[in-house]
Structures are given as structure tokens and as C-alpha cells.
C-alpha positions as CSV (number, residue, x, y, z in Angstrom):
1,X,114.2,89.7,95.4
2,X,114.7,90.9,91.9
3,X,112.7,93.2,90.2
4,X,112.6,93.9,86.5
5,X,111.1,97.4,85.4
6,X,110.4,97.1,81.4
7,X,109.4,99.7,79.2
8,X,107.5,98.8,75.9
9,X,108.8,98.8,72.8
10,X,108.3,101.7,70.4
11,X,104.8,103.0,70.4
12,X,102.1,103.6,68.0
13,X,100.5,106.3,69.8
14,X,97.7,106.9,68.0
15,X,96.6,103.5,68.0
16,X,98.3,102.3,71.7
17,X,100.2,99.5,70.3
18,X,103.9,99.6,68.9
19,X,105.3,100.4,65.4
20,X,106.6,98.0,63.3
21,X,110.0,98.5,64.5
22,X,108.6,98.3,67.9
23,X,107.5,94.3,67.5
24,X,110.6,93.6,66.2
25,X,112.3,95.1,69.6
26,X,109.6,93.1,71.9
27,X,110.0,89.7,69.8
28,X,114.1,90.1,70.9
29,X,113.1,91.4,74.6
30,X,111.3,88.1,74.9
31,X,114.8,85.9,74.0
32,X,116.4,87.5,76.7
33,X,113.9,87.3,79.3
34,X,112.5,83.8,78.6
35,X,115.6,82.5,79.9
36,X,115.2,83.9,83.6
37,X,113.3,82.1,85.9
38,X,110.4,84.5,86.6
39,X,108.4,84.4,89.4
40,X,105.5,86.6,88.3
41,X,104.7,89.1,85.5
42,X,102.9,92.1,85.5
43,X,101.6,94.8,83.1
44,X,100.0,97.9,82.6
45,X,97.1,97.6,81.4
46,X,97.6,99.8,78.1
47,X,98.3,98.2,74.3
48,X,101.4,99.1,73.8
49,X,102.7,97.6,77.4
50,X,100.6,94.2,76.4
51,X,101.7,93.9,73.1
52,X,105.1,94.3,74.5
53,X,104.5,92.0,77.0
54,X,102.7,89.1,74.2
55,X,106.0,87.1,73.0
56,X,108.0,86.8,76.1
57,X,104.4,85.1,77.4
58,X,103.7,83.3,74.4
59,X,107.3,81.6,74.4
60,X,107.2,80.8,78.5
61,X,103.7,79.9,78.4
62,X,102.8,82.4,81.0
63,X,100.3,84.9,81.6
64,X,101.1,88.5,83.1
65,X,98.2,89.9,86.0
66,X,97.0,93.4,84.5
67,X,97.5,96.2,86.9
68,X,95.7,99.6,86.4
69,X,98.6,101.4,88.3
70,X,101.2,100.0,85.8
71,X,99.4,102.4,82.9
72,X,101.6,105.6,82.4
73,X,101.6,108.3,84.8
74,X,98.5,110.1,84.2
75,X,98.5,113.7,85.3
76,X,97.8,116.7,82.7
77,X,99.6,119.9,83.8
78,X,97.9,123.4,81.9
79,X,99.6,126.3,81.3
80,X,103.1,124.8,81.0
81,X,105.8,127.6,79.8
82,X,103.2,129.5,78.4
83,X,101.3,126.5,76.7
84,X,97.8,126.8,76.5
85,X,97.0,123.1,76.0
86,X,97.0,120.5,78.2
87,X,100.8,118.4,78.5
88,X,102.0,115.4,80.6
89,X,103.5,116.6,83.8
90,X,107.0,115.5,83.1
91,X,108.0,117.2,79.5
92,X,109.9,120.4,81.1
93,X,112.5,122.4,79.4
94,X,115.6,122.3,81.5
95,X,115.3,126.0,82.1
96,X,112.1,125.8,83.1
97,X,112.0,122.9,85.7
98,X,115.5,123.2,87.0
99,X,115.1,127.3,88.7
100,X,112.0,125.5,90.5
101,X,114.4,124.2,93.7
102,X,111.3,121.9,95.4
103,X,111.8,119.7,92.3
104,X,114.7,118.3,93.5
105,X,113.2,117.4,96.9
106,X,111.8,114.1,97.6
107,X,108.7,115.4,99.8
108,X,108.1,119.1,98.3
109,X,107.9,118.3,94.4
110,X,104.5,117.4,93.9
111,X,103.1,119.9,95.9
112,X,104.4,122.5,93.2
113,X,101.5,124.7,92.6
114,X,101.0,123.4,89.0
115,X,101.1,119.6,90.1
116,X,99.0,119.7,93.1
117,X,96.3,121.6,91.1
118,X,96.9,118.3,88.6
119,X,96.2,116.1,91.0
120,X,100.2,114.5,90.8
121,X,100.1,114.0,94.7
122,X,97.1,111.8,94.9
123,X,98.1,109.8,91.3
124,X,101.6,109.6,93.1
125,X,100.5,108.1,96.0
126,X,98.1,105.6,94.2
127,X,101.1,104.3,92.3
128,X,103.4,104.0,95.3
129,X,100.7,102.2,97.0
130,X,100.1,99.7,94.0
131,X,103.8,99.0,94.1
132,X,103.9,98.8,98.1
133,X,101.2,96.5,97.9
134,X,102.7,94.3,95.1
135,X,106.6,94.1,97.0
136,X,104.6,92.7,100.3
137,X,102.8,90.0,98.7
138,X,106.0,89.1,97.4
139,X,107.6,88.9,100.6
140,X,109.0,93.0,101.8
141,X,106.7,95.8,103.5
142,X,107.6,99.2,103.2
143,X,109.0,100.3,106.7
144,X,109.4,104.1,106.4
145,X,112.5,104.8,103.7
146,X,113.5,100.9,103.9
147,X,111.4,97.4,103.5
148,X,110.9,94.6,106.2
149,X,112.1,91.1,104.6
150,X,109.2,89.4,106.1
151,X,109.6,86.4,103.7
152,X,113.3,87.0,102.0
153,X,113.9,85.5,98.6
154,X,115.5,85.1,95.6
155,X,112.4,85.7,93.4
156,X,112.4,87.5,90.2
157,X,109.4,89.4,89.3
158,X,108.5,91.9,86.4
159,X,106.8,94.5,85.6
160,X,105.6,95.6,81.6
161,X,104.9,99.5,81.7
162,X,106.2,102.9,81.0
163,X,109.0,105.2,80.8
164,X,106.8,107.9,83.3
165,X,105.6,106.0,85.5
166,X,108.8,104.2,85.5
167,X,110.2,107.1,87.1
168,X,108.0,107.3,89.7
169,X,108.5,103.4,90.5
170,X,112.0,104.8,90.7
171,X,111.2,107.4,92.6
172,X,109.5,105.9,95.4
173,X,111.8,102.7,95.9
174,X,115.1,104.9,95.6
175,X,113.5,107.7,97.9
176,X,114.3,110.4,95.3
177,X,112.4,113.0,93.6
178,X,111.4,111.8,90.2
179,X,111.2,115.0,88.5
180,X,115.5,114.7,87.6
181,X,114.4,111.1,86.4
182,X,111.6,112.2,83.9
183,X,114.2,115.1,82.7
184,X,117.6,113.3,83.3
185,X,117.2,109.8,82.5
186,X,115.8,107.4,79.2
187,X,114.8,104.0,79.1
188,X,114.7,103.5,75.7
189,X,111.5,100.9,74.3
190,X,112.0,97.9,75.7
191,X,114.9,98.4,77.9
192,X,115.4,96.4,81.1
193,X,116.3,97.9,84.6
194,X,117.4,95.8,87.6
195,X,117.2,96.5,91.3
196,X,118.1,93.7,93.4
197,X,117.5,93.6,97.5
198,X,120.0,93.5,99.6
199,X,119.6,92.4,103.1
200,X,122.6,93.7,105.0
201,X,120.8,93.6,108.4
202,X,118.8,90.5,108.8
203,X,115.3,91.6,108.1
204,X,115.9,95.0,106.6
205,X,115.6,95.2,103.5
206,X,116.6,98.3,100.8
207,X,116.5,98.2,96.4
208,X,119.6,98.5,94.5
209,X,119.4,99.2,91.1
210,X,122.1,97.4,89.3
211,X,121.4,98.6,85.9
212,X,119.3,101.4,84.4
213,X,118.1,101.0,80.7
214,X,119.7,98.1,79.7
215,X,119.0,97.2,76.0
216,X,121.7,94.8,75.4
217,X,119.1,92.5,73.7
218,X,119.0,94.9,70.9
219,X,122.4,95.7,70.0
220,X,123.3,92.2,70.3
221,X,121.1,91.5,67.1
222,X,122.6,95.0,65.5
223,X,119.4,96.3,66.3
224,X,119.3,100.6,66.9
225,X,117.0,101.7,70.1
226,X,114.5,103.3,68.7
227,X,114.5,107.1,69.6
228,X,111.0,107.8,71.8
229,X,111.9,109.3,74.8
230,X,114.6,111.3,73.4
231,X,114.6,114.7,71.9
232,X,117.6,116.0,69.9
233,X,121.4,115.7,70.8
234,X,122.2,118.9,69.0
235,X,119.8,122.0,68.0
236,X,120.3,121.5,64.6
237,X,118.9,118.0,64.1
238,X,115.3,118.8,62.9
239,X,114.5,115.4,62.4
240,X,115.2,114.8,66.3
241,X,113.0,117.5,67.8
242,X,109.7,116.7,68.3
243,X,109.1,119.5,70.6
């Protein structure tokens, strides 16, 4: 089994849709994944993700089942570094999150003082049984840290969402923290990432992901990533901080 983890193209916050720029990107996402032979499609239910999500459907004359799981990860943390206001729980400085060793445990990080009080454990585990729940209709059932290929295949399936809750997809099939994702890793708008089963064992299934981010359908029309996600490469480029 295939599955294809697809972030949305650059958002319009304010208005949960996508920038100009951003239906530019999900018009040339959609000529690179209308020719795979999908077996189902999935998405968030938030604009931005559906508006991503609109041309690759239009052009395959599909339609993608709405999952509220799929929206971005939702927790608000308080208090963050001495904020005051309320922040998503995965915007950390480095020095902040990385002296905080349980972060970089798969089973202790969520139940870090200012994520349990968030509620992150029980919005964790509602994700990771939304996915769990969409892999065994499709044929694999989580079995502890691998899944049971109770109906092996060669299906490709996809999934429109976010970079957060991307993460946490990550996070849960990999069997890794997902607090080094959120701070380590960036899956630009409308990048692709590809794990693919592998069955070495009959019936015993485990996720590799073969690539991470891929937004080959952009540069291949000499089209820049847009920069969400991101924050500045050096200090000194104002115009990259949004911090």
C-alpha cells in the first residue's frame, strides 16, 4: 500500500483558503497526481486543504471523503516562553523545546506538563485512531509498533491536510516523537510525502517513507515553494521572521 501525505498549498489564513500564489501551486500538484492511479482520497475538512484538494478532483473526476481528524492539529498551549497568549503547541524556539528531554521520547512527550494541561494526549490519540481506522479499511491493522496485512495491496491512497498534523501522522506510523518533526522538518505547501509498506514477513506489515516533502511539481515549472512553514535562514533577514 501507498500512502500519500499532502500538505495544502500556501494559505490565506485569515480567510482559510490559499493565496494567489497558493492556486497556482495546487493547479500544478494536480498534474502530477492525476497521473497515479489512486485508490481513494481524503481531506481535511478545512478551506485551504479543500481548495488544495479541488483541481487534482476536478481533472480525475473524483471526489475526496472529508475527515474531521485530517484538520490541523488543534491543541492551544498558554504560557509558552513567557507568552501570555494562546500559540499552537508545535512553534517552540530550539532552546526552549530541545532542554525538555521527554520531547524526544515517543511515549513521554505529550504528557509534558504544558501539553497534557492542552489536552495534546487525548487530540493525539483521536488522530492516531482516525488514521488506524482508515489503514484497516484499506487492508492493515495496527498490531502494536507494526500492522497486520490482513488484505495486502498495491493501493494508493491520499490524504489532503496539514503540515501539523502531518507530523503527527508521521509520528504515529514511524513510532517517533513528533515534537523533532514539528521543529526539524518542512513540508513546504503542496509538497508530497511517500511511505510505501513493505511486507518482509508475510503478514507483517511496517511504513517506509520513501520521500519527505517532495515538491518536484513545482520546480519543474520554475515555480519557488512558497515560504510558510519556514522562519528565517539567517537572523538578519527581516523579511523571513515572522516570529
Amino acid at each position: 500500500m501507498k500512502l500519500i501525505i499532502i500538505r495544502h498549498g500556501d494559505p490565506d489564513y485569515e480567510h482559510d483558503s490559499l493565496t494567489e500564489g497558493g492556486f497556482i501551486e495546487a493547479e500544478l500538484l494536480s498534474e502530477k497526481i492525476k497521473k497515479m492511479d489512486v485508490t481513494a482520497f481524503y481531506c481535511s475538512p478545512l478551506g485551504r486543504a479543500q481548495a488544495t484538494s479541488k483541481p487534482t478532483l476536478r481533472k480525475m473526476g473524483r471526489e475526496a471523503e472529508t475527515l474531521d481528524w485530517l484538520r490541523e492539529f488543534p491543541p492551544q498551549i498558554k504560557g509558552k516562553e513567557g507568552a501570555e497568549e494562546l500559540s499552537c503547541c508545535w512553534d517552540w524556539l530550539p532552546t526552549a523545546w530541545t532542554v525538555i528531554p521527554e520531547f524526544f521520547d515517543k511515549d513521554k512527550w505529550m504528557n509534558v506538563p504544558v501539553y497534557k494541561e492542552a489536552g495534546v494526549p487525548e487530540a493525539y490519540k483521536y488522530v492516531c485512531d482516525g488514521l488506524d481506522t482508515l489503514l484497516e479499511k484499506h487492508g492493515y491493522v495496527r498490531d502494536g509498533l507494526v500492522y497486520r496485512a490482513e488484505r495486502p495491496n498495491e493501493d494508493t491512497v491520499v490524504l489532503f491536510c496539514h503540515f501539523g498534523l502531518e507530523c503527527v501522522l508521521l509520528s504515529h506510523i514511524l513510532n517517533i516523537s513528533p515534537v523533532p518533526l514539528w521543529h526539524g522538518s518542512c513540508a513546504a505547501p503542496t509538497s508530497v510525502t511517500t511511505l510505501v509498506t513493505e511486507e518482509r514477513r508475510e503478514g507483517v506489515a511496517y511504513f517506509r517513507m520513501g520521500s519527505f516533502g517532495d515538491t518536484s511539481h513545482l520546480y519543474v515549472k520554475d515555480v519557488e515553494p512558497a515560504f510558510a512553514a519556514r522562519f528565517c535562514e539567517t537572523y538578519y533577514r527581516k523579511d523571513q521572521r515572522h516570529d
